[in-house]
C-alpha positions as CSV (number, residue, x, y, z in Angstrom):
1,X,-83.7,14.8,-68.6
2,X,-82.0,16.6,-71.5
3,X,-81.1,20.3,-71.5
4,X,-79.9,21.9,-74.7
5,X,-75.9,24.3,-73.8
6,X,-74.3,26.1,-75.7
7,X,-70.9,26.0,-75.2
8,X,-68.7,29.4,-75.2
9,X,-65.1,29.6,-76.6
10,X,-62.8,32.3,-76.3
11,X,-59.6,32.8,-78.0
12,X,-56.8,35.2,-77.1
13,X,-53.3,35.5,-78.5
14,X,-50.7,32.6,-77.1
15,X,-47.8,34.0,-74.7
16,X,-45.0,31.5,-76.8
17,X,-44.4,31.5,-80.0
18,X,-45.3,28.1,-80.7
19,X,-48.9,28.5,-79.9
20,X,-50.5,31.8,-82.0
21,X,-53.7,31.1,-79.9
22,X,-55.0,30.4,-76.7
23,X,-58.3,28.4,-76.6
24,X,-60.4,28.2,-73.7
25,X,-64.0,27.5,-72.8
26,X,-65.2,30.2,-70.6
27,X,-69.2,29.7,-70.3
28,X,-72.1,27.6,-71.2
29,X,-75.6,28.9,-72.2
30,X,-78.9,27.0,-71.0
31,X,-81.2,26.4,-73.5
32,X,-79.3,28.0,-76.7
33,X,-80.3,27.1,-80.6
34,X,-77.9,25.3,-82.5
35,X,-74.4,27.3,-83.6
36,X,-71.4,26.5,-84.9
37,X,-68.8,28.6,-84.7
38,X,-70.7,31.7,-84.3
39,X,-69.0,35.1,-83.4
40,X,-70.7,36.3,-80.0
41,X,-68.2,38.7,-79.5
42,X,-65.1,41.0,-80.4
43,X,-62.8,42.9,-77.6
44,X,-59.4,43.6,-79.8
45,X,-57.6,40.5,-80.2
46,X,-59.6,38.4,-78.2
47,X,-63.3,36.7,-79.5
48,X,-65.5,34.6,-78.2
49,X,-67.5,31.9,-80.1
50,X,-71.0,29.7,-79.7
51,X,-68.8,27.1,-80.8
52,X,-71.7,24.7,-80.4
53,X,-75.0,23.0,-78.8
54,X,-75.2,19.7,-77.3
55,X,-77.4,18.4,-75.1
56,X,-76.8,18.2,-71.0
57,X,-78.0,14.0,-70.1
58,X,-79.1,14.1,-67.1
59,X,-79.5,10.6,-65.8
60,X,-81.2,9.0,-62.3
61,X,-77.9,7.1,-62.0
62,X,-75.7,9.6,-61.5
63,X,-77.5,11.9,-58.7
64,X,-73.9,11.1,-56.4
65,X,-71.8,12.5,-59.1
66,X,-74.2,15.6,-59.7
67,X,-74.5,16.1,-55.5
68,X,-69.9,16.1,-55.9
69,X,-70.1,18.6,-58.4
70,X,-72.6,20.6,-56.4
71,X,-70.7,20.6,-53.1
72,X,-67.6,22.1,-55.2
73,X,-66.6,25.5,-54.0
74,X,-67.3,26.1,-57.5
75,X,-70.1,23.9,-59.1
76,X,-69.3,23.2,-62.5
77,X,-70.0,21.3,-65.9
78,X,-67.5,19.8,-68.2
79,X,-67.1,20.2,-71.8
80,X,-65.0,17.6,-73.7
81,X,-63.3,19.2,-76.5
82,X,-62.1,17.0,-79.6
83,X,-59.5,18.3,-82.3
84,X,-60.8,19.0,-85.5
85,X,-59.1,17.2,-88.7
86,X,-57.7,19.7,-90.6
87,X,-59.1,22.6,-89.2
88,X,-58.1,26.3,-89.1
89,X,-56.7,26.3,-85.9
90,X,-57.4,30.7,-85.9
91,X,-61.3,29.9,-87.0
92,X,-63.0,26.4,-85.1
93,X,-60.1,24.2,-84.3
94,X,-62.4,21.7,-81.9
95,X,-65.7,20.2,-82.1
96,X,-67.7,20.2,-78.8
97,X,-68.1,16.0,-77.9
98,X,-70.3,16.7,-74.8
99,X,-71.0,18.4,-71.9
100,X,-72.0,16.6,-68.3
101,X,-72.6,17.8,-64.9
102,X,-70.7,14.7,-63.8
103,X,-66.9,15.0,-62.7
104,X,-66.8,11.0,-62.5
105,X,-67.3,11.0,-66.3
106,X,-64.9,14.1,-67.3
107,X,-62.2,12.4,-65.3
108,X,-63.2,9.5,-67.7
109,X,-62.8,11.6,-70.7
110,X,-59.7,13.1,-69.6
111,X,-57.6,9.9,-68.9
112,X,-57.8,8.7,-72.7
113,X,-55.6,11.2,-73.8
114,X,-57.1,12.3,-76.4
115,X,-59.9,14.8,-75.6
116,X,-59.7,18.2,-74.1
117,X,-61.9,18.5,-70.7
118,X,-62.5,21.9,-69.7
119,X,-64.4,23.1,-66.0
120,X,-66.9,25.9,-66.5
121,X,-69.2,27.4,-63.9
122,X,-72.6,26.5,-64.0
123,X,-75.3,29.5,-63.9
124,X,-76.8,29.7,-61.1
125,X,-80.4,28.6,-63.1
126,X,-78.6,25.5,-64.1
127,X,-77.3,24.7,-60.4
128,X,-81.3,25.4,-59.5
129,X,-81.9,22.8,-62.2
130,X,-79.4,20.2,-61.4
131,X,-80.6,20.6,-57.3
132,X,-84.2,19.7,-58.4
133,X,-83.3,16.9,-60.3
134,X,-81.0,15.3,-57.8
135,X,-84.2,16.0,-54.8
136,X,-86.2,14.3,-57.5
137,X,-84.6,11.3,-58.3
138,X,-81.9,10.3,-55.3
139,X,-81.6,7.2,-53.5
140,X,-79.1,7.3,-50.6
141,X,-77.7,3.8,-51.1
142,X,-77.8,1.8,-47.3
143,X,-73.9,-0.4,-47.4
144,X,-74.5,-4.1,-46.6
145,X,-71.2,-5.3,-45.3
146,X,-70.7,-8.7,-47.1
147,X,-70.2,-12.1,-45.1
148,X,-68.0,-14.9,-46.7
149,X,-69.6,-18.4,-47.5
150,X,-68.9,-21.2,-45.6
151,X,-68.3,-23.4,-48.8
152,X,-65.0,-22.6,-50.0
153,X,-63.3,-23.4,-46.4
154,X,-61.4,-27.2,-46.4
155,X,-58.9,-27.9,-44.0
156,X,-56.0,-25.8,-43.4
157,X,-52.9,-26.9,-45.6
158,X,-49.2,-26.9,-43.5
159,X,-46.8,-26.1,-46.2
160,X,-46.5,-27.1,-49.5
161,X,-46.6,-30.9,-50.8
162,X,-47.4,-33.5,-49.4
163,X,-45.6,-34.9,-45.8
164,X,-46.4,-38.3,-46.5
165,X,-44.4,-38.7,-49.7
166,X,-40.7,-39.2,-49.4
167,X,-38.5,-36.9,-51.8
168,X,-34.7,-36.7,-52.3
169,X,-34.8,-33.4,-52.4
170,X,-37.1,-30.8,-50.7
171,X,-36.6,-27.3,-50.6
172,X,-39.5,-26.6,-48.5
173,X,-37.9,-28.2,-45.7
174,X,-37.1,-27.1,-42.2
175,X,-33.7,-26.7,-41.0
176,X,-34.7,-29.0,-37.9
177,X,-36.0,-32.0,-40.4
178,X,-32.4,-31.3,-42.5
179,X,-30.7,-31.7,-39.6
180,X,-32.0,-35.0,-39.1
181,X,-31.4,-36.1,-42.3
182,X,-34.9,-37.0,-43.0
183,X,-37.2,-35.2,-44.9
184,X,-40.7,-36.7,-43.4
């Protein structure tokens, strides 16, 4: 199932002087058009922006990751966040990658290092959306505990090396059969 959001940015001034803005995304909107970059809204110095529409995948596989982010205290989607290439950093410094309702495959996202992942609360018609689709298409999965084969046993092995074969020198050896001055 594929559900078009629109992913909503707000900037505010940075606390330190070596960031002039603070970037953050703050909301998604179900079924929006396509934007990009579009002003939504002025308060002073901060703004938000419909920075952009992708589409929410929302696949049969991944009900157990949906039910997780369900049973947060929060339930939540993800937006990965990329850098732009020379962007204005004030105007549309980021494209929007993706958004999923799967923490499994933000956690993915956010161990390469290179994208931004961001939590934002799902509306509550989009946690009604997500809840039919998980009663639609989950499959508790029943654990089989595994046996081992019988093949791969031979007969147990008491050290290392043969016993049979006479060295000069063995450093497997115990202290008793040293003692003796034999090694087999």
């Amino acid at each position: 199932m594929m559900v078009p959001l629109g992913v909503v940015m707000r900037r505010t001034p940075g606390v330190t002087r070596w960031a002039a803005w603070a970037w953050r995304a703050v909301a998604v909107l179900p079924g929006a058009s396509p934007a990009d970059w579009r002003e939504l809204r002025r308060d002073g110095d901060m703004v938000e922006y419909h920075a952009g529409t992708v589409m929410l995948d929302l696949h049969h596989t991944q009900t157990e990751a949906y039910l997780n982010a369900l049973a947060a205290q929060v339930p939540s989607v993800f937006v990965m966040l990329r850098n732009r290439v020379g962007a204005d950093l004030a105007a549309a410094p980021f494209d929007v990658v993706l958004v999923t309702a799967s923490p499994f495959e933000a956690q993915d996202y956010a161990d390469n290092g290179e994208d931004i992942v961001e939590k934002v609360p799902m509306p509550e018609g989009l946690v009604a959306l997500v809840r039919d689709f998980i009663e639609a298409h989950h499959e508790e999965e029943v654990f089989k505990k595994r046996r081992r084969d019988k093949l791969g046993e031979g007969p147990a092995q008491d050290g290392i090396g043969d016993a049979r074969i006479v060295q000069p020198r063995d450093v497997f050896a115990t202290p008793e059969r040293m003692r003796r001055g034999r090694l087999n």
